[in-house]
C-alpha positions, 0 to 999 in steps of 0.5 A: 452420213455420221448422224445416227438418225439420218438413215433410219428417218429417211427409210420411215419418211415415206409414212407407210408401216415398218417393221422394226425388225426389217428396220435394224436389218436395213441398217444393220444394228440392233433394235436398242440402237434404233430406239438411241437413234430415235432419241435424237430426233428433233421435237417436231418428228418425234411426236409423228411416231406410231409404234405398235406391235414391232411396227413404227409408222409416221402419221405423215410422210416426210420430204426425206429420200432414202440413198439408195433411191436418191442415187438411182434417180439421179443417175437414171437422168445424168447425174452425179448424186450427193447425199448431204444430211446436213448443210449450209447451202447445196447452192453454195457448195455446188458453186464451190464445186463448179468453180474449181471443176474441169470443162467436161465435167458431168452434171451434178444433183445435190440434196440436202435433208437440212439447210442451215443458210438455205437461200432464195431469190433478192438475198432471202433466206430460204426457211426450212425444217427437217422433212417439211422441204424438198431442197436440191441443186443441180448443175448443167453446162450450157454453150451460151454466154450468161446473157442469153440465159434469162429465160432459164429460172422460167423453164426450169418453173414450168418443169417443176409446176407441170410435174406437181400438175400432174400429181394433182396439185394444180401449181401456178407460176408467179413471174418470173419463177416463184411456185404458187397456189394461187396467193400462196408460195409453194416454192422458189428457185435460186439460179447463179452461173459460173463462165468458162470461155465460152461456156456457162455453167448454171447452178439451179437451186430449187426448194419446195414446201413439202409441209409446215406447220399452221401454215406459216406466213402466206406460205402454202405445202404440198401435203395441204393438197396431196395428204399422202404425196411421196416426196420420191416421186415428185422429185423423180418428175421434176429430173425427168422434166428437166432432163427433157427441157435443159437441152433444149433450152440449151439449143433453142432458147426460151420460146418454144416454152413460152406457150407453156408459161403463159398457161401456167402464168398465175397473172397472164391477163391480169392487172397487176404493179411491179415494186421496186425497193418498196416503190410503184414502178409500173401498173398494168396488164400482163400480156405475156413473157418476151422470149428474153424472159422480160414481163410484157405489161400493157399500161397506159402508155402502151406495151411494155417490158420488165426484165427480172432483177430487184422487182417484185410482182404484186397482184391487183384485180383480176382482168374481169374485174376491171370491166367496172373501172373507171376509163376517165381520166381524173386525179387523186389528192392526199392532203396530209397535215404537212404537204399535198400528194397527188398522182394522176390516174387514167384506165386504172393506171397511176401516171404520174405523181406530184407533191408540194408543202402548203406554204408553196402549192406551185408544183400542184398549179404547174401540173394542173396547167400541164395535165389538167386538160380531160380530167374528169373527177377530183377525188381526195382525202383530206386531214389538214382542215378547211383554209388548206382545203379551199387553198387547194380548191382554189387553184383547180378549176373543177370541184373537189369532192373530198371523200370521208373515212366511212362505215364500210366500203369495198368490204371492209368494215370499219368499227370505229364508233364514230366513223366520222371522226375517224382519219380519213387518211388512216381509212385510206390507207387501210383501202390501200394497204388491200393492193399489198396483201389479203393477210391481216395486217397491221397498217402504219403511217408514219407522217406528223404523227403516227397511226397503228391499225389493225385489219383482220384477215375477213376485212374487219377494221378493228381500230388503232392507235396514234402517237406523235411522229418523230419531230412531235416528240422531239418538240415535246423533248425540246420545250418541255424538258430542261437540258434536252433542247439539241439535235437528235442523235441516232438510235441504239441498242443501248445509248451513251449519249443523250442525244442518242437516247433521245433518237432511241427511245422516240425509235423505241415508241413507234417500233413498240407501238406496231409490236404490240399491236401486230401481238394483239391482232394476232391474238384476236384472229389466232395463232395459226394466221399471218399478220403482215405489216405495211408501212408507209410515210417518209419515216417508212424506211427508218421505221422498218429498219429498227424494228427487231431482227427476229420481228422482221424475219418472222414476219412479212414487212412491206414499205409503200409510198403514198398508200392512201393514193392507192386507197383512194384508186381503189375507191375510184375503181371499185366502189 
């Protein structure tokens, strides 16, 4: 390791008190050349330092192993160590390594203290400063072909949250392999594979939250639970359980741990929906994993599998809570100012969804003739005035009872001053935006016009703001400006043409308008809490996409189709 510091923090990494003298012996220099070492610290290590009497200690210890310690651990269980202080990815250089290495080769452990393009699953970054993140990958050779390792990142999670069990810190898994404490992440694994012949050789790439600061996002650490955790002893536990668990499910497969997940298993019993691209692939409750791996969903058309990929899992009421939900069929209705949305719901489940502009409801009379037959209630929100709502009364045989924005309801309490005049659809959406996250959040729709709302994390809605939507602007420009009558463009940094600065600054209104507000909620709720932001609409997407780069890393954004829908389920279930 050619950084000076690198040594000497690894040695105080484990927050008990050194002696300076034992300290430069260790590393064989003299006291000056530690203070010089010291020096170089980043800012968030060099305030955790306590010197008194020739004694350094830090007021908390690091995920930082010594050398010596990480290369014994590792070789105690077969591997072969390698120490990096600093890199891109461990993933990323033990895939290079594997790649161009003999069939026989030993398993391989690499460690690294900092990451700079660390990665996780679905393309994310893997975030991480030094000493907050334990951060290794390791290889192993399996006798099966890439099919048959489905199951893998599911064992490799059980070692890991059993391990961390019996330290204490009471780890969940969320399928298939995310490391939490209840909504909060602890931790994620990266797996990726190399085939030879008839051999696969896997990299398993794993990162925990040791500590972070102001508990960044809806991240959690261990340190939040086990204040003096040695990072040296959880990472020896997960080896050990792993040297235990890769043979076996090298020879055996998957289904001897399945009793184990399932205990482990965060939403086991539980209702929940699975995401995909944004979008509601399925609801229902988990029933289990399958020994392929694939999550087992009990919906309303029975039982269910979902092998893992570009899904997201996403919690809704606990299995006891649903005892109250409604059990009869019924159907919900979004009329907006421009189109009706409907989806049919039965057992707390949407089946099936439906959309179709005023001007043209045949779609809706096609469905209700088709589905119609048992419904028990109609529930809807309405913004389009009175003639829309009786043209869509017209077509229904049975009442429709139109539900208001209200002063409170499933806890939230709204402050609008008069809640009467406030957006039915903006007070749904805001019900619905609960299904996606428990954080603050800023709530945007993007339809005719668009709205920006503030919720805090205690379920108070604070109120919002609404602008015109992309083609309201774009008629303003139109009719009221001279010269400006054309197509828009596409929406730049920096626009050369007109109608590009058209798009751009239309795109810069709406993008600002959440900016800022996502600053004010922030502010009132403090600095040290997450704010998250869900958006929904048919501009959802060109929304997301615009909005800063160091906005959207920094910040968790989700994109959800027909979020007032999911408002009025959440109406329909619990209230």
């Amino acid at each position: 390791m050619n950084t000076p510091f690198w040594p000497l923090l690894a040695l105080l990494a484990d927050g008990l008190a050194h002696e300076v003298q034992t300290l430069a012996k260790t590393l064989n220099c003299k006291i000056p050349q530690l203070n010089a070492a010291w020096q170089e610290m980043p800012a968030h290590i060099q305030s955790l330092l306590r010197q008194r009497n020739g004694v350094w200690q830090l007021t908390k210890t690091l995920a930082l192993i010594p050398e010596n310690t990480f290369n014994h651990c590792a070789r105690q269980y077969g591997f072969e160590p390698h120490l990096l202080a600093q890199t891109t990815s461990t993933n990323t250089i033990l895939l290079e390594q594997v790649r161009h290495a003999p069939i026989d080769s030993p398993p391989q452990i690499y460690l690294a203290y900092e990451q700079t393009a660390g990665r996780g699953r679905q393309g994310k970054a893997w975030q991480n400063r030094i000493g907050e993140c334990l951060m290794f990958s390791l290889s192993w050779t399996f006798q099966r072909p890439q099919a048959e390792l489905g199951g893998l990142a599911l064992i490799v999670a059980v070692a890991i949250s059993q391990t961390l069990r019996e330290l204490g810190i009471p780890a969940q898994i969320k399928w298939p392999n995310d490391l939490m404490l209840d909504n909060s992440k602890l931790g994620g694994i990266l797996i990726e594979t190399v085939t030879h012949q008839q051999q696969t050789t896997a990299v398993i790439g794993i990162g925990l939250n040791f500590s972070i600061p102001d508990q960044v996002g809806t991240a959690t650490a261990i340190l939040s639970l086990l204040p003096q955790a040695q990072v040296s002893r959880i990472f020896q536990g997960i080896l050990a359980k792993l040297a235990q668990f890769l043979p076996r499910f090298n020879q055996h497969g998957l289904s001897p741990f399945l009793a184990d997940y399932n205990q482990l298993h965060r939403d086991q019993g539980r209702l929940v929906h699975l995401l995909t691209g944004g979008r509601t692939l399925a609801e229902g409750t988990v029933s289990g994993i399958a020994p392929s791996g694939a999550l087992l969903l009990q919906t309303a058309n029975g039982e269910q599998s979902f092998v893992n990929g570009e899904i997201s899992l996403r919690p809704g009421a606990a299995a006891s809570e649903t005892q109250n939900a409604t059990q009869k069929r019924c159907l919900l209705l979004d009329a907006g100012n421009s189109k009706l949305k409907w989806a049919w719901v039965e057992n707390g489940c949407i089946l099936s969804y439906g959309k179709a502009a005023y001007y043209d409801l045949q779609p809706l009379i096609q469905d209700w003739a088709k589905q119609g037959c048992g419904t028990e209630r109609i529930i809807g929100c309405a913004v389009c005035g009175e003639a829309r709502q009786q043209q869509i009364a017209a077509i229904l045989s049975q009442p429709v009872l139109w539900l208001p924005s209200m002063p409170e309801a499933l806890g939230i309490c709204n402050h609008y001053r008069n809640p009467a005049e406030h957006g039915a659809d903006r007070w749904f959406n805001l019900i619905g935006s609960r299904r996606y996250t428990k954080q603050a959040c800023v709530v945007v729709s993007c339809g005719t016009a668009v709205t920006v709302d503030a919720l805090t994390d205690t379920n108070h809605y604070l109120g919002g703001s609404i602008l015109p939507g992309f083609h309201l602007m774009k008629e303003a420009l139109s009719r009221r400006t001279a010269n400006l009558n054309r197509p828009l463009g596409k929406a730049y940094a920096f626009a050369t043409t007109t109608p590009n600065a058209m798009a751009s600054g239309i795109m810069d209104a709406v993008c600002g308008a959440i900016v800022l507000m996502h600053e004010r909620l922030q502010q009132k709720i403090g600095t040290g809490k997450p704010v998250d932001i869900i958006i929904t609409g048919g501009g959802a997407n060109k929304v997301a996409q615009a909005l800063p780069n160091t906005f959207v890393l920094d910040n968790r954004i989700e994109i959800v189709d027909n979020l007032v829908l999911y408002g009025l389920l959440n109406w329909v279930e619990y209230a």
